[in-house]
PDB file of N, CA, C and O in Angstrom:
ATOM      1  N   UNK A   1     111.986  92.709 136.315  1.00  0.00           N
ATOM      2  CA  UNK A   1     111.952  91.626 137.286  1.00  0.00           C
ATOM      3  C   UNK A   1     113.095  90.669 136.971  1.00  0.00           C
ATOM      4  O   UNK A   1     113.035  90.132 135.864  1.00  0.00           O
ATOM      5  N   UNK A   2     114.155  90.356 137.778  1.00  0.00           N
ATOM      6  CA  UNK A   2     115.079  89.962 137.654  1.00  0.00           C
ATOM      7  C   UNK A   2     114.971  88.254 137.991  1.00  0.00           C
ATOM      8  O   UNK A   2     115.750  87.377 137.618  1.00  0.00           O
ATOM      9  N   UNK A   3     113.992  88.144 138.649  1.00  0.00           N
ATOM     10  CA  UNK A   3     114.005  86.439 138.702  1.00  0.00           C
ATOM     11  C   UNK A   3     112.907  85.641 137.970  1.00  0.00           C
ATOM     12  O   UNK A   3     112.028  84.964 138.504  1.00  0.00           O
ATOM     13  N   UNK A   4     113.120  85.848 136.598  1.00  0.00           N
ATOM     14  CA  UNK A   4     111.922  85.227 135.793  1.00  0.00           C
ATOM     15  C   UNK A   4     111.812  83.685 136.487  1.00  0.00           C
ATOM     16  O   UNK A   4     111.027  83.055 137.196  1.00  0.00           O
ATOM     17  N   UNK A   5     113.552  83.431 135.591  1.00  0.00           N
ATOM     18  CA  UNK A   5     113.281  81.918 135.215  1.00  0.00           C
ATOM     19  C   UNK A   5     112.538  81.348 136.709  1.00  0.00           C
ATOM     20  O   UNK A   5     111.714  80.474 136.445  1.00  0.00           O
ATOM     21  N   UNK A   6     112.618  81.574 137.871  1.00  0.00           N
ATOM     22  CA  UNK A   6     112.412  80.721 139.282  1.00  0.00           C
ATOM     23  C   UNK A   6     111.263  81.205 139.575  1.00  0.00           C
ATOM     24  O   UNK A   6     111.054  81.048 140.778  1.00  0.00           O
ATOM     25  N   UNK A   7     110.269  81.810 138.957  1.00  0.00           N
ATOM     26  CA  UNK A   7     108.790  81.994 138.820  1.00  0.00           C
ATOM     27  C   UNK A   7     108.140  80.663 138.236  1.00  0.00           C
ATOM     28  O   UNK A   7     107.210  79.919 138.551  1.00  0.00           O
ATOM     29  N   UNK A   8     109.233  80.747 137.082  1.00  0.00           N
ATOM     30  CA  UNK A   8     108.484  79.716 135.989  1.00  0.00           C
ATOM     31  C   UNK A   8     108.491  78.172 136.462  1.00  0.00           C
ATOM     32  O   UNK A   8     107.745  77.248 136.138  1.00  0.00           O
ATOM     33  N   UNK A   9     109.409  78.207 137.193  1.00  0.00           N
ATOM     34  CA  UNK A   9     110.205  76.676 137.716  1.00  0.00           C
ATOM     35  C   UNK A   9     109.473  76.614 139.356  1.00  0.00           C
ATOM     36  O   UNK A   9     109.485  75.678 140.155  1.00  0.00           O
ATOM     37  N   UNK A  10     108.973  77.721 139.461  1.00  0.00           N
ATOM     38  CA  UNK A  10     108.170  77.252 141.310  1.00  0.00           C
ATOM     39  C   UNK A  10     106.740  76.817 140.824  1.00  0.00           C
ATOM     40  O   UNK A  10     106.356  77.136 139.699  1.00  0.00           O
ATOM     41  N   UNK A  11     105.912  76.043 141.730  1.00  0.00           N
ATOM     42  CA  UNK A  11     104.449  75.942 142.129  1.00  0.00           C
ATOM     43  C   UNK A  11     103.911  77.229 141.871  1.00  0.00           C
ATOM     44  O   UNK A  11     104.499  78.146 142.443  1.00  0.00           O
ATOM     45  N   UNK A  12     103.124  77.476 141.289  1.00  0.00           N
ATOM     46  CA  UNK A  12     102.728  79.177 140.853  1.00  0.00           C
ATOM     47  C   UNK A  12     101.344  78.931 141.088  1.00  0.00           C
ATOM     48  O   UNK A  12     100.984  77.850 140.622  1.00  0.00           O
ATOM     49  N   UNK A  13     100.015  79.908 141.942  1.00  0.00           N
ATOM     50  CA  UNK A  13      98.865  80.373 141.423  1.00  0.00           C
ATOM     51  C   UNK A  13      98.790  81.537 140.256  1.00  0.00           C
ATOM     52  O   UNK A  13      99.861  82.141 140.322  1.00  0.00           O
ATOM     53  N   UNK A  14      98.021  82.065 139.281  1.00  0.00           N
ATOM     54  CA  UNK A  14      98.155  83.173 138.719  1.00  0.00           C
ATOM     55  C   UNK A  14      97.125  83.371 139.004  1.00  0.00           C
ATOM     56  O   UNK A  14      96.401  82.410 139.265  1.00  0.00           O
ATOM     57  N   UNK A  15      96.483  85.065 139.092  1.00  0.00           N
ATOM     58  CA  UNK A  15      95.250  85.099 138.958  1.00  0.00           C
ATOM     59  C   UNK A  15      94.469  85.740 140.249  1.00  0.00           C
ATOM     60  O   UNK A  15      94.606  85.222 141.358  1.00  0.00           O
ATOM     61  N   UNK A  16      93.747  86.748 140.075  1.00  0.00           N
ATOM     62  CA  UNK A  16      93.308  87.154 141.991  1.00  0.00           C
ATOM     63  C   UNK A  16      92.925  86.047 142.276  1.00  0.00           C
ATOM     64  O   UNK A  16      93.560  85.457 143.150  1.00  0.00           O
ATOM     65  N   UNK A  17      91.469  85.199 141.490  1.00  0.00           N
ATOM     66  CA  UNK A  17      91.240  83.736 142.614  1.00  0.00           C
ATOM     67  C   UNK A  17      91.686  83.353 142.585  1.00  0.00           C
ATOM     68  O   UNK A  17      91.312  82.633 143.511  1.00  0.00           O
ATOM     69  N   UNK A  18      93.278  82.555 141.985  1.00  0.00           N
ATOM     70  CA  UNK A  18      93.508  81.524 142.862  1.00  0.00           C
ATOM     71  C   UNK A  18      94.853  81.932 144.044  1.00  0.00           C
ATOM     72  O   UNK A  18      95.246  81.138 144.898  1.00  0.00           O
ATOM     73  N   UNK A  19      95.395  83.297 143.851  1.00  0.00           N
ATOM     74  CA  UNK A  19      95.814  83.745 144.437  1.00  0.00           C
ATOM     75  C   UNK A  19      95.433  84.078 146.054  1.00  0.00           C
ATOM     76  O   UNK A  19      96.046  83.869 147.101  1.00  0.00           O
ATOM     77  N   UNK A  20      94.160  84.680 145.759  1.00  0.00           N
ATOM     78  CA  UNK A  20      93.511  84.445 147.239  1.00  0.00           C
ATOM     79  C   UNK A  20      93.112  83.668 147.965  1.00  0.00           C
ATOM     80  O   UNK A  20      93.132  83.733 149.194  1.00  0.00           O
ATOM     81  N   UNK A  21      92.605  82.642 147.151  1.00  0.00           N
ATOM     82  CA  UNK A  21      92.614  81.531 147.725  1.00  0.00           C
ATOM     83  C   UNK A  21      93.858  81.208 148.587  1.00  0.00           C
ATOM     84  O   UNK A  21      93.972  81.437 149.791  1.00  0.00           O
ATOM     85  N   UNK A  22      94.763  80.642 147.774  1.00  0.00           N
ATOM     86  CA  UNK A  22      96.245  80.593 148.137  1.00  0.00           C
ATOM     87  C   UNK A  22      96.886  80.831 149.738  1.00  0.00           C
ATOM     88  O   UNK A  22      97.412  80.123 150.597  1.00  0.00           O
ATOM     89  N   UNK A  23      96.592  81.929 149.614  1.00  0.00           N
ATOM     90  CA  UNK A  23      96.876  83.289 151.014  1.00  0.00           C
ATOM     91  C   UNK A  23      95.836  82.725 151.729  1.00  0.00           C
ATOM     92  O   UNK A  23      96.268  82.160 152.734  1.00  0.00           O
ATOM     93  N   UNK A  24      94.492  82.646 151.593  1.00  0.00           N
ATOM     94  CA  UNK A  24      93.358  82.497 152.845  1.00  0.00           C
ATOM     95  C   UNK A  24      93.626  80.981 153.447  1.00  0.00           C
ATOM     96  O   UNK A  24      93.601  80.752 154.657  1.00  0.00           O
ATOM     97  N   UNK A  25      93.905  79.898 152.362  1.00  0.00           N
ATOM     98  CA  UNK A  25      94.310  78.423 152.870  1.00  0.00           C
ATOM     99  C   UNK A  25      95.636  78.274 153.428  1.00  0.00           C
ATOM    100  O   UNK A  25      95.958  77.095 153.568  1.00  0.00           O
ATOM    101  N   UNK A  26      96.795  79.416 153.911  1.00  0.00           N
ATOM    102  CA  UNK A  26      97.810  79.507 154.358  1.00  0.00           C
ATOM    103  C   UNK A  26      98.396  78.739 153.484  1.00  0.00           C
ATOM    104  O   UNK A  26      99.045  77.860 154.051  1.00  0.00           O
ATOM    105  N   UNK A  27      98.478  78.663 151.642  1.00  0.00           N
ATOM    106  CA  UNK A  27      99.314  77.839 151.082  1.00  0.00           C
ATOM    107  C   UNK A  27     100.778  78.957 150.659  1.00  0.00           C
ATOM    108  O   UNK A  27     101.851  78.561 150.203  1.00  0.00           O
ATOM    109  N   UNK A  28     100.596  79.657 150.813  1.00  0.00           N
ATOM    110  CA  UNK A  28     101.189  80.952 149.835  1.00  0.00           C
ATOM    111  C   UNK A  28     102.286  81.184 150.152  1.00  0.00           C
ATOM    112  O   UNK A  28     102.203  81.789 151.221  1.00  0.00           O
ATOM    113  N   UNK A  29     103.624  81.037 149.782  1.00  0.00           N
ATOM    114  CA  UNK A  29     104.893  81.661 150.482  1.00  0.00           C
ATOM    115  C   UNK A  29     105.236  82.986 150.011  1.00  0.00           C
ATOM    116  O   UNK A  29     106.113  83.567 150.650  1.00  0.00           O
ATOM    117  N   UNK A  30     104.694  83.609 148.969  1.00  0.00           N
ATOM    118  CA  UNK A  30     104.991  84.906 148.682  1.00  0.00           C
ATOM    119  C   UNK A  30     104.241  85.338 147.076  1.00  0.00           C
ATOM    120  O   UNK A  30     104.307  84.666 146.046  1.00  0.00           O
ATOM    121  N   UNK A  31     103.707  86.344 147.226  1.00  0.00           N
ATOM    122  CA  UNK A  31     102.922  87.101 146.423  1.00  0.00           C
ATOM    123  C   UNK A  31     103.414  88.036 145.674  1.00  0.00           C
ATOM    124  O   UNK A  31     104.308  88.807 146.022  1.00  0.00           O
ATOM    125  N   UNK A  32     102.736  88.017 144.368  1.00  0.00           N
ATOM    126  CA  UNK A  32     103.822  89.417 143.506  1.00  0.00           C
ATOM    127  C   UNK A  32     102.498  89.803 142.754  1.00  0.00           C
ATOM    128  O   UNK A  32     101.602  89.212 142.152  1.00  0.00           O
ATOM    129  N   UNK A  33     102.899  91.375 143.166  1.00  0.00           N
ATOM    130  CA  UNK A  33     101.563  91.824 142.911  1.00  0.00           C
ATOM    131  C   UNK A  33     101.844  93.051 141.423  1.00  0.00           C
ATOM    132  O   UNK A  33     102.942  93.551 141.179  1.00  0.00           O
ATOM    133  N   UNK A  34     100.755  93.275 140.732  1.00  0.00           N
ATOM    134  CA  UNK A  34     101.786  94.196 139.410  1.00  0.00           C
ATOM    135  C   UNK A  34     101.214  95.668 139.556  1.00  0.00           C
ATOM    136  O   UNK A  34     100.027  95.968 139.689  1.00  0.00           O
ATOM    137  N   UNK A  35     102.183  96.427 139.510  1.00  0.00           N
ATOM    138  CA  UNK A  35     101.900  97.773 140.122  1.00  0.00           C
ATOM    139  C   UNK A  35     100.843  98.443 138.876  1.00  0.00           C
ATOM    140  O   UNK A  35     100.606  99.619 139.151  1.00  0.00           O
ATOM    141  N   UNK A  36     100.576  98.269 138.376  1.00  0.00           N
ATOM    142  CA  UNK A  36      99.971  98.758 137.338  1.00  0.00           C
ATOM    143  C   UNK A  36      97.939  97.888 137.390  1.00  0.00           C
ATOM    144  O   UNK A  36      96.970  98.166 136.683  1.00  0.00           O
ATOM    145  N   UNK A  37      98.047  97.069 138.301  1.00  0.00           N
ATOM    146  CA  UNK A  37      96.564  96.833 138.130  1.00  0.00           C
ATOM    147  C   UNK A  37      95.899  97.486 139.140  1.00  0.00           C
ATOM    148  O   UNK A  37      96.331  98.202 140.043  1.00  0.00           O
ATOM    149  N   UNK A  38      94.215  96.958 138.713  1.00  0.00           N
ATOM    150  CA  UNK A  38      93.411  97.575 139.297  1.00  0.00           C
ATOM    151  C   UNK A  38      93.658  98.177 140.657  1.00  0.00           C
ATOM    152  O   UNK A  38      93.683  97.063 141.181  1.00  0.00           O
ATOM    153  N   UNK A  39      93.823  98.830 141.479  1.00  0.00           N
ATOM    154  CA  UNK A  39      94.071  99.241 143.006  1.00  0.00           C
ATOM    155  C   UNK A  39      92.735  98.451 143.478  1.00  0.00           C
ATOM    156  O   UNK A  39      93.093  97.517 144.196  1.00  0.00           O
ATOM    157  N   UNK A  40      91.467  98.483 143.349  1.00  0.00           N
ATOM    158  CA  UNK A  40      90.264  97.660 144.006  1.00  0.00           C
ATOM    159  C   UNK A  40      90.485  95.774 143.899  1.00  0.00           C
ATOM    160  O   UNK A  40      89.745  95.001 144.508  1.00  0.00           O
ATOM    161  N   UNK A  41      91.525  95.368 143.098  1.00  0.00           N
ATOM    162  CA  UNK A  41      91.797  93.765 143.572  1.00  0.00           C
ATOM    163  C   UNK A  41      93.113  94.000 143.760  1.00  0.00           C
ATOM    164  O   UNK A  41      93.829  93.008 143.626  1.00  0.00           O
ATOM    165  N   UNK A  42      93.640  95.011 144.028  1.00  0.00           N
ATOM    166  CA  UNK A  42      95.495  94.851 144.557  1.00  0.00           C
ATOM    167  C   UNK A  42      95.473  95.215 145.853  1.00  0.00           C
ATOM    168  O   UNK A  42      96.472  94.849 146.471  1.00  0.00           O
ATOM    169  N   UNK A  43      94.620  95.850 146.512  1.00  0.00           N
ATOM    170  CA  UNK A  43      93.977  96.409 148.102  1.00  0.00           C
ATOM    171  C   UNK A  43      93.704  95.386 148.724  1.00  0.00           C
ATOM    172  O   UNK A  43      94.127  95.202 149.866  1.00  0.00           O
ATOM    173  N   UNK A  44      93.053  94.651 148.180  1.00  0.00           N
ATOM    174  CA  UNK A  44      92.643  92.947 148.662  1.00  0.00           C
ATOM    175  C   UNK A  44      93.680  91.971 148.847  1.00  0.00           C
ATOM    176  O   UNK A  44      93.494  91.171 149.763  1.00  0.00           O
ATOM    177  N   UNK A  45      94.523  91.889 148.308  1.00  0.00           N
ATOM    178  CA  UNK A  45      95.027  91.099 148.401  1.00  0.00           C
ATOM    179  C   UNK A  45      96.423  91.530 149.389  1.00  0.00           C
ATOM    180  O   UNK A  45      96.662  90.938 150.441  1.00  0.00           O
ATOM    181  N   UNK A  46      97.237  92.596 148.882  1.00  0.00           N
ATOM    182  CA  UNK A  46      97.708  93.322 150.077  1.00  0.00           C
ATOM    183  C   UNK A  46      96.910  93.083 151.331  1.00  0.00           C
ATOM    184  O   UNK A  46      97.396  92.181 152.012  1.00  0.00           O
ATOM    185  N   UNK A  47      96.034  93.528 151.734  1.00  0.00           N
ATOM    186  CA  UNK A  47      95.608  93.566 153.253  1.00  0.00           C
ATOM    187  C   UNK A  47      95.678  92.281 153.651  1.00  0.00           C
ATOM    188  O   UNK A  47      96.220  92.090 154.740  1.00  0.00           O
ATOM    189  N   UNK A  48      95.070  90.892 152.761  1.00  0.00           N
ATOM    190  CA  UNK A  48      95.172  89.616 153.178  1.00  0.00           C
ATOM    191  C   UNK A  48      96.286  89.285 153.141  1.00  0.00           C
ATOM    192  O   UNK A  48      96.132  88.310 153.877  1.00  0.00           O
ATOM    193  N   UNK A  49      97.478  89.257 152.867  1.00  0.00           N
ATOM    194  CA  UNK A  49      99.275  89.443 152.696  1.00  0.00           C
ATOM    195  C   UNK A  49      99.540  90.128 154.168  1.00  0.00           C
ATOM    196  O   UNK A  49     100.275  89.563 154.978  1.00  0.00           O
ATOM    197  N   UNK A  50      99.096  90.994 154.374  1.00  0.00           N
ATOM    198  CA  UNK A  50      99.536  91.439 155.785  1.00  0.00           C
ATOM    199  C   UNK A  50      99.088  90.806 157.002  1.00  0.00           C
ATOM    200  O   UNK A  50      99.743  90.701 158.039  1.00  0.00           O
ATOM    201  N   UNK A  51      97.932  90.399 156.791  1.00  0.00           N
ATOM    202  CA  UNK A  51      96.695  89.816 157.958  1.00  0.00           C
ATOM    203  C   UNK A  51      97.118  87.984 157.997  1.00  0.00           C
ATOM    204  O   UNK A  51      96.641  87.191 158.809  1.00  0.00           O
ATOM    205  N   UNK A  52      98.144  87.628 156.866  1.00  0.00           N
ATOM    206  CA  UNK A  52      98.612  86.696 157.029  1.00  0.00           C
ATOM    207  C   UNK A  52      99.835  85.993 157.228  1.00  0.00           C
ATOM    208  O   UNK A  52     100.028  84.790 157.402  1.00  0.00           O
ATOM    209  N   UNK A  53     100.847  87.217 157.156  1.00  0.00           N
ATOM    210  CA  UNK A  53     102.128  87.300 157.199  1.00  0.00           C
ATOM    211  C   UNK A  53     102.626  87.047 155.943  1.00  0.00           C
ATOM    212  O   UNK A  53     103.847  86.908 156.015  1.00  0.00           O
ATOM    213  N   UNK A  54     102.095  86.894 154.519  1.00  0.00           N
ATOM    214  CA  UNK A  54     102.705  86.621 153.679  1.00  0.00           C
ATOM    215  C   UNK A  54     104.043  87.351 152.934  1.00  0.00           C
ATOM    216  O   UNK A  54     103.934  88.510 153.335  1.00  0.00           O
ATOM    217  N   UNK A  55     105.131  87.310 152.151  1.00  0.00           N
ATOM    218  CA  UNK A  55     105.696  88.420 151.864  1.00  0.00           C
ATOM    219  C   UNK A  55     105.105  88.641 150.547  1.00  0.00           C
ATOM    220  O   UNK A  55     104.707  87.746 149.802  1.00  0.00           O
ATOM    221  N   UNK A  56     105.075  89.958 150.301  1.00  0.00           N
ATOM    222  CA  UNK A  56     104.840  90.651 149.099  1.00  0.00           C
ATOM    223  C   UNK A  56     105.880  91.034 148.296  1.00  0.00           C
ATOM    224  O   UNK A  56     107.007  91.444 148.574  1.00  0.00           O
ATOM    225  N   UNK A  57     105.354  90.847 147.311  1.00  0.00           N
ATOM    226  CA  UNK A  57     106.933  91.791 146.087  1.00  0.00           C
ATOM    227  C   UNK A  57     105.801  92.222 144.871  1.00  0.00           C
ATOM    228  O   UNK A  57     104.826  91.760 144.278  1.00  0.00           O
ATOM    229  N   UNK A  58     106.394  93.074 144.920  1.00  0.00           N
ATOM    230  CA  UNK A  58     105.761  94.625 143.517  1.00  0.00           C
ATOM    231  C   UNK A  58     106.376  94.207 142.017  1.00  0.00           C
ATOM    232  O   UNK A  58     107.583  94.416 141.898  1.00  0.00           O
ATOM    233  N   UNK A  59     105.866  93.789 141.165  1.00  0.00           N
ATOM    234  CA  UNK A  59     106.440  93.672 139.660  1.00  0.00           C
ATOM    235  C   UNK A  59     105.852  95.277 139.348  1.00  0.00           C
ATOM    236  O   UNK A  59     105.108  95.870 140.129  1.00  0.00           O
ATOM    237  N   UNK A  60     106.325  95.818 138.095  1.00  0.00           N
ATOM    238  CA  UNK A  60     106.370  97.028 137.497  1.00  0.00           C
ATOM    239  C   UNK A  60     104.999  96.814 137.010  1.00  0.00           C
ATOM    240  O   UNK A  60     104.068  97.541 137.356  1.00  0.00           O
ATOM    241  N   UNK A  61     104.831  95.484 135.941  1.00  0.00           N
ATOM    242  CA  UNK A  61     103.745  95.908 135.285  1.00  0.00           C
ATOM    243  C   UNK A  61     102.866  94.668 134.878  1.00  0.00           C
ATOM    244  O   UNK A  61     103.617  93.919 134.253  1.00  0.00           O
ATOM    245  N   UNK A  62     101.845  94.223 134.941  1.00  0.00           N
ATOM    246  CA  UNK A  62     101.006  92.807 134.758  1.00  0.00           C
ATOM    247  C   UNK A  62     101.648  92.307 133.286  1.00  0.00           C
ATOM    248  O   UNK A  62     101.388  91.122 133.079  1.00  0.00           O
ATOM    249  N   UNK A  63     102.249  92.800 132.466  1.00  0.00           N
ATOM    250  CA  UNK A  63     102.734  92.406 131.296  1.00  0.00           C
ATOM    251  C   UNK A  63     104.122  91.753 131.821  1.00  0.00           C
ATOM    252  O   UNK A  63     104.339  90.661 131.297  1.00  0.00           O
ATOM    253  N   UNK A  64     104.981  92.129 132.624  1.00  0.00           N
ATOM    254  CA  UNK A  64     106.049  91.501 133.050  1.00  0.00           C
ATOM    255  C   UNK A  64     106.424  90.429 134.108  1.00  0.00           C
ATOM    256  O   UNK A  64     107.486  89.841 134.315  1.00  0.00           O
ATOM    257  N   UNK A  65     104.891  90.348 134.869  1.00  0.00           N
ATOM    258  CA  UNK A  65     104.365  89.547 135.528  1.00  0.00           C
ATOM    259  C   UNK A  65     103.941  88.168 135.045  1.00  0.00           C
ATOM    260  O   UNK A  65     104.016  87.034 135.519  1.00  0.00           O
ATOM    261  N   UNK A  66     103.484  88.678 133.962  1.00  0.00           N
ATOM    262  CA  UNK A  66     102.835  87.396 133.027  1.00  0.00           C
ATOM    263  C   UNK A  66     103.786  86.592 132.209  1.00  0.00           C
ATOM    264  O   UNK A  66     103.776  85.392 131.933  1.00  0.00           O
ATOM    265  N   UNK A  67     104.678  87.625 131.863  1.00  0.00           N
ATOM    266  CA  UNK A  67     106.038  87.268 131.422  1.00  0.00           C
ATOM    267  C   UNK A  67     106.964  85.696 132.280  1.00  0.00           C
ATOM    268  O   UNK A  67     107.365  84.568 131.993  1.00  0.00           O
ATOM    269  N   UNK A  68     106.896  86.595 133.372  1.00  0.00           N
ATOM    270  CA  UNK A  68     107.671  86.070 134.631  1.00  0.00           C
ATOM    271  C   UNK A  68     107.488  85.144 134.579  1.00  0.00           C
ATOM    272  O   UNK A  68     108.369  84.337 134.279  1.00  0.00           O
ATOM    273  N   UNK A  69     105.947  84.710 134.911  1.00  0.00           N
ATOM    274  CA  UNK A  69     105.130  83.407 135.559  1.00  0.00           C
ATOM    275  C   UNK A  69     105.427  82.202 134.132  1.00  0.00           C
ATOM    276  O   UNK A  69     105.371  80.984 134.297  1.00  0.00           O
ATOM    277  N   UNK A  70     105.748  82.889 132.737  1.00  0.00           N
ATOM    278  CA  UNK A  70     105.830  82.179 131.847  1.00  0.00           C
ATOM    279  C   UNK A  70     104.183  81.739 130.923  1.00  0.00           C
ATOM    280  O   UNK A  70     103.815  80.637 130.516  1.00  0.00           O
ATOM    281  N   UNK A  71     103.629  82.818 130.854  1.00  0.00           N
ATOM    282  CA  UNK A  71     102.481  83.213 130.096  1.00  0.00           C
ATOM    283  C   UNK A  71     102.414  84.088 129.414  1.00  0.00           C
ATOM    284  O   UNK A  71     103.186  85.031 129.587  1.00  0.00           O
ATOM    285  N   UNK A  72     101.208  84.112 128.102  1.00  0.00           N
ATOM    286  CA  UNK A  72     101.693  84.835 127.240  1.00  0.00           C
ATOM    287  C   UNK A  72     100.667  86.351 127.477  1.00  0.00           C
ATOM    288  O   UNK A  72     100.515  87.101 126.513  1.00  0.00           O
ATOM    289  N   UNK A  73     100.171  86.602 128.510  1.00  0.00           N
ATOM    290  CA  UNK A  73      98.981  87.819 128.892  1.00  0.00           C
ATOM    291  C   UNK A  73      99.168  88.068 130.343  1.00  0.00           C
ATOM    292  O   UNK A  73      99.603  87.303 131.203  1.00  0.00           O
ATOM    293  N   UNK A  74      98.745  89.315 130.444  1.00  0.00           N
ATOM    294  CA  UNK A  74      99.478  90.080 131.476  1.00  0.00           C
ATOM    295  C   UNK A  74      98.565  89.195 132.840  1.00  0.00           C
ATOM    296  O   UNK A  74      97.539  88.525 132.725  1.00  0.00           O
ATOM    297  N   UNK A  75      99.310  89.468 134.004  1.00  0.00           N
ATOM    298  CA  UNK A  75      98.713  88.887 135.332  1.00  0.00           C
ATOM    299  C   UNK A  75      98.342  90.089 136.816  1.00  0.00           C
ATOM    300  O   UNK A  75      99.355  90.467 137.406  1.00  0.00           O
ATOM    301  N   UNK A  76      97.604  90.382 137.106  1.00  0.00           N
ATOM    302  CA  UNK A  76      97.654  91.019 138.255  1.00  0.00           C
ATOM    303  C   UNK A  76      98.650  90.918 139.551  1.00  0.00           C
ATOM    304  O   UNK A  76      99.467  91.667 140.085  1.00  0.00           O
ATOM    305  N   UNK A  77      98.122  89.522 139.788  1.00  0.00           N
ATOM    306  CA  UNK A  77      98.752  88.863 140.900  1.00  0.00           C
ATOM    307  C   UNK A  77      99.153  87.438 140.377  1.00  0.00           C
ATOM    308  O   UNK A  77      98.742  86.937 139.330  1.00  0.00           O
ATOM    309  N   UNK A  78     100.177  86.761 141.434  1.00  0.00           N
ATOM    310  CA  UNK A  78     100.586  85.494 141.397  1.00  0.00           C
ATOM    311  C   UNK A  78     100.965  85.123 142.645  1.00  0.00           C
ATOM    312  O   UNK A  78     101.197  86.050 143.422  1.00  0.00           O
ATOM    313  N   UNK A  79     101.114  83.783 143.127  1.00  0.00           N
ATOM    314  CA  UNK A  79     101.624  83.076 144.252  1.00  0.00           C
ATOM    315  C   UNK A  79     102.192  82.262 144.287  1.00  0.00           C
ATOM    316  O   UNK A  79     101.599  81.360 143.696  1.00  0.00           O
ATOM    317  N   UNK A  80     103.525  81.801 144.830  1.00  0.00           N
ATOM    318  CA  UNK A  80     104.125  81.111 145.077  1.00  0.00           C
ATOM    319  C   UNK A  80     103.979  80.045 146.380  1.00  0.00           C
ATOM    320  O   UNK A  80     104.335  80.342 147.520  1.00  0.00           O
ATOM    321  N   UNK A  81     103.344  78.648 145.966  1.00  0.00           N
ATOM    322  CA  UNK A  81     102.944  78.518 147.083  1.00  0.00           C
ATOM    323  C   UNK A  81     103.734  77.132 147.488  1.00  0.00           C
ATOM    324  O   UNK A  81     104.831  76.749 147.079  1.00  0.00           O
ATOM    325  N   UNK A  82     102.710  76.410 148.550  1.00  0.00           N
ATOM    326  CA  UNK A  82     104.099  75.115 149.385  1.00  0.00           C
ATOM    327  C   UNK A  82     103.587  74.019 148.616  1.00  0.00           C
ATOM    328  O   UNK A  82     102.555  73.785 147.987  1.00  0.00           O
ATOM    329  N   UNK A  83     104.402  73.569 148.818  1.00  0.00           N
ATOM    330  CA  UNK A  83     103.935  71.815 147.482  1.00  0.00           C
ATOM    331  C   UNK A  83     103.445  70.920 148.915  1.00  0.00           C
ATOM    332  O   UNK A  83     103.043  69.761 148.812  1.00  0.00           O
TER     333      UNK A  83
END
């Protein structure tokens, strides 16, 4: 994932809840989801990403995700949302 540092430096949710949340309150400007988690909370949140227009982006792996966001344990999902 090539854009750590501007993960770390945006408004961030981590986390399926507060991620979904995020997306369902139309706060969310874009979602990064880690290809490596569960498919039964990455299905969810994808479909609500589509059903809301959000954009999506794929990290490789919840360890580089977690990285990203500037934490020290892996993340499923994250959101970037509006201040």
């Amino acid at each position: 994932m090539s854009n750590d540092r501007g993960l770390q430096d945006a408004h961030v949710k981590i986390g399926t809840k507060q991620t979904m949340r995020a997306v369902e309150l139309g706060r969310a400007e874009e979602v990064y989801v880690a290809e490596d988690a569960d498919p039964r909370l990455t299905s969810k949140i994808i479909a609500l990403c589509n059903q809301h227009g959000v954009k999506l982006t794929y990290v490789d792996t919840m360890h580089n995700l977690g990285i990203a966001c500037g934490i020290e344990v892996g993340a499923a999902m994250a959101a970037i949302v509006k201040r």
